[in-house]
VMD Tcl script that draws the C-alpha trace (Angstrom):
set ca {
  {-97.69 -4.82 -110.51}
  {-100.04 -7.43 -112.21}
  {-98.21 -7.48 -115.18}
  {-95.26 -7.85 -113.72}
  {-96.16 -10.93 -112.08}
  {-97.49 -11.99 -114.86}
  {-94.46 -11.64 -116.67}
  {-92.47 -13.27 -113.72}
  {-94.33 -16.03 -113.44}
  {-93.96 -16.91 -117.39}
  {-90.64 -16.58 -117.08}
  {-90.44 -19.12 -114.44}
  {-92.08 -21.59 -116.25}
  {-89.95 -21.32 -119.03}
  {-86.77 -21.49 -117.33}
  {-88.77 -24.62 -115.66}
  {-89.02 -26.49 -119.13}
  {-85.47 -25.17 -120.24}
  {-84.06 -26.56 -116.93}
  {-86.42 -30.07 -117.00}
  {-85.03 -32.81 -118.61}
  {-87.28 -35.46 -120.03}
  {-86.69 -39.90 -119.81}
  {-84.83 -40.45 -122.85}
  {-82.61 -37.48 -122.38}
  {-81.87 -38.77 -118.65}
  {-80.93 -41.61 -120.88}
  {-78.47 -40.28 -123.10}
  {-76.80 -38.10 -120.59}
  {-76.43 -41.07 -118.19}
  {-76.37 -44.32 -119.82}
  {-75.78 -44.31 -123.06}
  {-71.75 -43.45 -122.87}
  {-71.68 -46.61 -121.93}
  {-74.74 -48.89 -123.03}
  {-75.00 -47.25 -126.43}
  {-77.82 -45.20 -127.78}
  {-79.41 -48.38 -128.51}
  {-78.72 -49.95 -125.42}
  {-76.54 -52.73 -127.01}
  {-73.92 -52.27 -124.85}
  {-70.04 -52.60 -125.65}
  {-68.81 -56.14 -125.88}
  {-65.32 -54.75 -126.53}
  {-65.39 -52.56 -122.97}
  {-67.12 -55.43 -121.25}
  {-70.07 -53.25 -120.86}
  {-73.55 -55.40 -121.45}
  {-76.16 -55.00 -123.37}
  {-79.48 -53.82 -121.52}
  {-81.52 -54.95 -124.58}
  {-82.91 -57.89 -122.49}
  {-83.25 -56.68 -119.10}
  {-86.78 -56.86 -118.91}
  {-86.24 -60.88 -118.60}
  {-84.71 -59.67 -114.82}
  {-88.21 -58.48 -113.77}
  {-90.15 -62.14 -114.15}
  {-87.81 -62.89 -110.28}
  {-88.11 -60.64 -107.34}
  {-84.45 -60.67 -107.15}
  {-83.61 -59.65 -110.37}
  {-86.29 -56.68 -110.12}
  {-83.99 -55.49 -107.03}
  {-80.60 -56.51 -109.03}
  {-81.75 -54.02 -111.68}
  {-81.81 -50.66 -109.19}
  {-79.17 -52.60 -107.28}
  {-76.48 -52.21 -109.74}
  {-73.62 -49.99 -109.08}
  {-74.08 -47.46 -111.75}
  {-77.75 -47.40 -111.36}
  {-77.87 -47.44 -107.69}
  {-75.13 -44.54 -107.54}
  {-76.68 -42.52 -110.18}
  {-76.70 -38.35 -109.62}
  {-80.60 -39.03 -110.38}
  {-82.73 -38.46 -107.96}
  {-85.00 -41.55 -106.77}
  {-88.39 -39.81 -108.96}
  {-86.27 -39.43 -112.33}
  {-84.65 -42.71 -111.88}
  {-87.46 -44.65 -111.78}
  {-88.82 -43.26 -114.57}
  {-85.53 -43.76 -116.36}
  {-85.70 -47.66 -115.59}
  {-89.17 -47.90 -116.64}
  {-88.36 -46.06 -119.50}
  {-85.42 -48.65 -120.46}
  {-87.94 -51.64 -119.55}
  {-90.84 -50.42 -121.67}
  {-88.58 -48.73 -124.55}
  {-84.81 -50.45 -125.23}
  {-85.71 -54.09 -124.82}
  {-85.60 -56.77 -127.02}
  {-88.14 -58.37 -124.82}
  {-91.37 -57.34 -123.01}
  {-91.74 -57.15 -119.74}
  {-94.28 -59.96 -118.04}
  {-97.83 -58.99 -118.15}
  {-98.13 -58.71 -114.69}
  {-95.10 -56.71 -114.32}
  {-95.57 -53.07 -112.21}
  {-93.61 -49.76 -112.64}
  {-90.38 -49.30 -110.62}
  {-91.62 -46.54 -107.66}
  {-90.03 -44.07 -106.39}
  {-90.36 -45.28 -102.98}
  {-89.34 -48.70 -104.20}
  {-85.99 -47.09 -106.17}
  {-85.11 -45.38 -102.86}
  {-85.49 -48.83 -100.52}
  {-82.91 -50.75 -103.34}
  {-80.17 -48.10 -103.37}
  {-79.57 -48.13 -99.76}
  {-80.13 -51.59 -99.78}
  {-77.11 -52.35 -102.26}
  {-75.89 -56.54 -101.59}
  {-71.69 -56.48 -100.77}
  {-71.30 -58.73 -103.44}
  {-73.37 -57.76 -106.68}
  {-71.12 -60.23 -109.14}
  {-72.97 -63.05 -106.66}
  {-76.37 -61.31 -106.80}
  {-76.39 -61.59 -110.30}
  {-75.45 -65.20 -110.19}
  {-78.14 -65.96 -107.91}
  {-80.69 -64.17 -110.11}
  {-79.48 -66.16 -113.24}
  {-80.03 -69.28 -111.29}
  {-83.54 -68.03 -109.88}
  {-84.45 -67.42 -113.44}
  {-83.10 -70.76 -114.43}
  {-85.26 -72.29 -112.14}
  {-88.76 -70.83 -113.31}
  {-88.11 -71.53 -116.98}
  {-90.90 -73.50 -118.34}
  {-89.87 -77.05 -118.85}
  {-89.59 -78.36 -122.08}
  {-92.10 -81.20 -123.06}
  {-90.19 -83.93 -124.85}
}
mol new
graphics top color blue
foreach p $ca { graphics top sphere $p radius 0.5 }
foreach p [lrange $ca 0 end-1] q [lrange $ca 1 end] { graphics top cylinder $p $q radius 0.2 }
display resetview
């Protein structure tokens, strides 16, 4: 009987890692149909590029416009794996850093902006553009 729980339980964990999908998987499964492999998005299908969306994170608005997003915010992933997908984007596909002081998406935070979702997301991101406007550093001339 031992041995075949044993047995069993190996099996389990097999099917576990066979079942499991990792980050950049998540990635090509959900994102990249659309955002490319390399994240550079399709200019022709009006899909952007997420290459710079680490530059979102320096505003507290445009760290909730990121989750807030309809096809992040929608996603079949459950709050863990998609915050582990965005961080993975942040810290992996950009063309920028994030800021130094910049923290790792949550799951409890991921689950608070999906059901938090603005009505109009085409004015969100206008209002994050200007937010990020504003905290530029000004040129010395």
């Amino acid at each position: 009987m031992k041995l075949f729980i044993c047995f069993f339980l190996l099996f389990l964990s097999g099917l576990q890692s066979v079942l499991s999908f990792d980050t950049e998987e998540d990635y090509i499964i959900h994102c990249s149909g659309c955002h490319m492999e390399d994240g550079t998005g399709s200019s022709r299908n009006a899909v952007p590029s997420i290459r710079n969306i680490s530059t979102f994170t320096r505003v507290p608005s445009g760290r909730e416009y990121i989750i807030q997003v309809a096809d992040v915010s929608q996603s079949s992933l459950n709050d863990k794996r998609l915050s582990e997908l965005v961080n993975w984007v942040l810290l992996n596909l950009g063309s920028n850093t994030p800021p130094k002081d910049f923290l790792p998406y949550s799951e409890i935070e991921i689950a608070q902006l999906r059901t938090n979702r603005p009505g109009d997301i085409t004015k969100k991101r206008q209002e994050v553009m200007h937010e990020l406007q504003e905290t530029r550093p000004k040129l010395k001339r």
